[in-house]
C-alpha positions as CSV (number, residue, x, y, z in Angstrom):
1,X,67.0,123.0,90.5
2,X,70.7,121.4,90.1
3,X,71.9,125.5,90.6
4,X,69.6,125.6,93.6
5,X,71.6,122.6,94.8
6,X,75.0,123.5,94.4
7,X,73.9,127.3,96.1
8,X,72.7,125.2,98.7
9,X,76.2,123.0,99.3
10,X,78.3,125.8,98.2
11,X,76.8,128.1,101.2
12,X,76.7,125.0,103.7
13,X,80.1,124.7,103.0
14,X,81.0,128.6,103.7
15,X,79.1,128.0,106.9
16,X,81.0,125.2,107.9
17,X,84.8,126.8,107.0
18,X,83.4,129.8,108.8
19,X,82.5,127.8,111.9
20,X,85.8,126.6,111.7
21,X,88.0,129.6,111.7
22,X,85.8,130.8,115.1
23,X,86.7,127.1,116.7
24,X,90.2,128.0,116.0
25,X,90.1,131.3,117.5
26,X,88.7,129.6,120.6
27,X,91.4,127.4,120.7
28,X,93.9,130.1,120.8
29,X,96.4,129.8,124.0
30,X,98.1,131.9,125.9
31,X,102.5,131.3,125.6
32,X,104.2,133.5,128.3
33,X,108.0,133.6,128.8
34,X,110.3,135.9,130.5
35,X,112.8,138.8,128.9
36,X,115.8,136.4,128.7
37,X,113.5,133.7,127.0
38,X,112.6,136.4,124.5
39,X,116.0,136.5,123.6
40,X,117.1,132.8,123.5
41,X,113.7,132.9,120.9
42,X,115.3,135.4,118.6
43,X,118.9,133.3,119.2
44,X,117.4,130.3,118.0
45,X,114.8,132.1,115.5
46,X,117.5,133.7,113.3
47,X,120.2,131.2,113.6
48,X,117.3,128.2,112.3
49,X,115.6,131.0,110.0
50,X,112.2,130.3,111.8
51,X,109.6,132.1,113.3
52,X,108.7,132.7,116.6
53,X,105.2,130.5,116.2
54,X,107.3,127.9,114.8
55,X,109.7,127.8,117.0
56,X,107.3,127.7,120.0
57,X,105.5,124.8,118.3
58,X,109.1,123.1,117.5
59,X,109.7,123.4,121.6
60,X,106.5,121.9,122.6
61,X,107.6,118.7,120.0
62,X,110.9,119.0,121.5
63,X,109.5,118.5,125.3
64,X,107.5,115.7,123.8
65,X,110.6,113.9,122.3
66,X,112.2,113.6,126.0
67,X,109.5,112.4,127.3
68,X,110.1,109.1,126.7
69,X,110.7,106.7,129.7
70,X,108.7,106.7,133.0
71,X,111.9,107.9,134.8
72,X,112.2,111.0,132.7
73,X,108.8,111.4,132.7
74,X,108.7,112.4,136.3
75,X,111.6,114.0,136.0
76,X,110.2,116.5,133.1
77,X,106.9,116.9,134.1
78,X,108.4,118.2,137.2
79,X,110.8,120.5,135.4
80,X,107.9,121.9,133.3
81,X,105.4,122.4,136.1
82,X,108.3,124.7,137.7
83,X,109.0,126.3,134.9
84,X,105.5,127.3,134.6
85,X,105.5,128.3,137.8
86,X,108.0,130.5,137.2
87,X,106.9,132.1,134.1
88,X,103.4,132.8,136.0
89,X,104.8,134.2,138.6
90,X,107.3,136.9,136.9
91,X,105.3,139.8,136.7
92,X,107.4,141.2,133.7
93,X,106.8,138.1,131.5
94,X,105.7,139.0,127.9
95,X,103.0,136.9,126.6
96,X,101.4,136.4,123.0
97,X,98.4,134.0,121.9
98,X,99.1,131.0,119.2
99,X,96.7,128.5,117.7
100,X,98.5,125.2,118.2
101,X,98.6,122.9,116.0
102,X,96.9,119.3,116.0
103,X,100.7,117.6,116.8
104,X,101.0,120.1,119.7
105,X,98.1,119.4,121.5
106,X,98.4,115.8,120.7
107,X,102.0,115.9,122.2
108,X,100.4,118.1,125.4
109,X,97.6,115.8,125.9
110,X,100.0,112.9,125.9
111,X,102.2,114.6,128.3
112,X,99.1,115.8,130.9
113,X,100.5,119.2,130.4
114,X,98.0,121.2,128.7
115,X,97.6,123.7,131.6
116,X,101.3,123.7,131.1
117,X,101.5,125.1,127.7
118,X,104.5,127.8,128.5
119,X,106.8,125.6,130.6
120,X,106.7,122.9,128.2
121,X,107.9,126.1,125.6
122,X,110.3,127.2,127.9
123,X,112.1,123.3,128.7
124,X,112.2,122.7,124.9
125,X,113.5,125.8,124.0
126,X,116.3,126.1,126.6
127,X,116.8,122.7,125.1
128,X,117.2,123.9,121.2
129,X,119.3,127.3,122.7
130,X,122.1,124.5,124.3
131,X,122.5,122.5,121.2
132,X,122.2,125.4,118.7
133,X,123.4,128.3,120.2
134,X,126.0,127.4,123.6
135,X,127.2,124.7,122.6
136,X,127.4,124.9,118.8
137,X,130.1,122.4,117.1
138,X,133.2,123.6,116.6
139,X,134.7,123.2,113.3
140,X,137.2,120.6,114.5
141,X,134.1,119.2,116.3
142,X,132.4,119.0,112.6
143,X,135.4,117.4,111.4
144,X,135.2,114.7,113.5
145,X,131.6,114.1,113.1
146,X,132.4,113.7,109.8
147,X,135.3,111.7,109.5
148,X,133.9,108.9,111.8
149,X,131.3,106.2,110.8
150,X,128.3,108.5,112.1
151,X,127.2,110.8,109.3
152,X,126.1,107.5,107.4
């Protein structure tokens, strides 16, 4: 009887995991961005030591953190609806499907911008490629940062 039991929860709980994994697959989205965004990914992927997935999800946290007074909401949300447009509308754009995470389509849903999933990718990631990649600090710039009061 107790074996019958634990059978019982063991496969109720196989079943449930199972439904699971298919209500992730559902949930997959489609990320499109265009050939130079490709390569400002694998800029920013190698010099962070990320990967691409993580990097997208980083980009969508990254919109998020902007988006912080009603001033730059407009702003943004405008920036990231013509981003999208763009990205939809280049023919060449290459595209892959990613599961977000909870966090991601937390940050989306707070932003209204879940059926702008790629443009909010492409404004945080032009935003990491600036401060990581063009305009990198200097060693005299690294200097300074850490000979004033700031590093504390």
């Amino acid at each position: 009887m107790i074996q019958t039991k634990v059978g019982a929860a063991l496969e109720k709980g196989k079943q449930k995991h199972l439904e699971s994994e298919k209500d992730n697959e559902d949930k997959k989205h489609q990320i499109k961005y265009s050939k130079t965004e490709a390569s400002k990914f694998k800029e920013v992927s190698s010099y962070l030591g990320v990967s691409r997935d993580s990097l997208i999800r980083q980009s969508i946290l990254v919109t998020r953190f902007y988006y912080s007074d009603e001033i730059s909401r407009i702003w943004l949300v405008e920036q990231v609806k013509k981003l999208q447009q763009c990205v939809e509308e280049n023919e060449a754009a290459m595209s892959q499907e990613l599961s977000l995470e909870y966090r991601d389509e937390k940050a989306l849903e707070e932003m209204a911008l879940m059926d702008c999933i790629s443009g909010c990718v492409s404004f945080g990631l032009n935003i990491l490629h600036k401060q990581n990649i063009v305009d990198k600090l200097s060693l005299e710039e690294l200097k300074e940062f850490y000979d004033s009061d700031e590093p504390s």
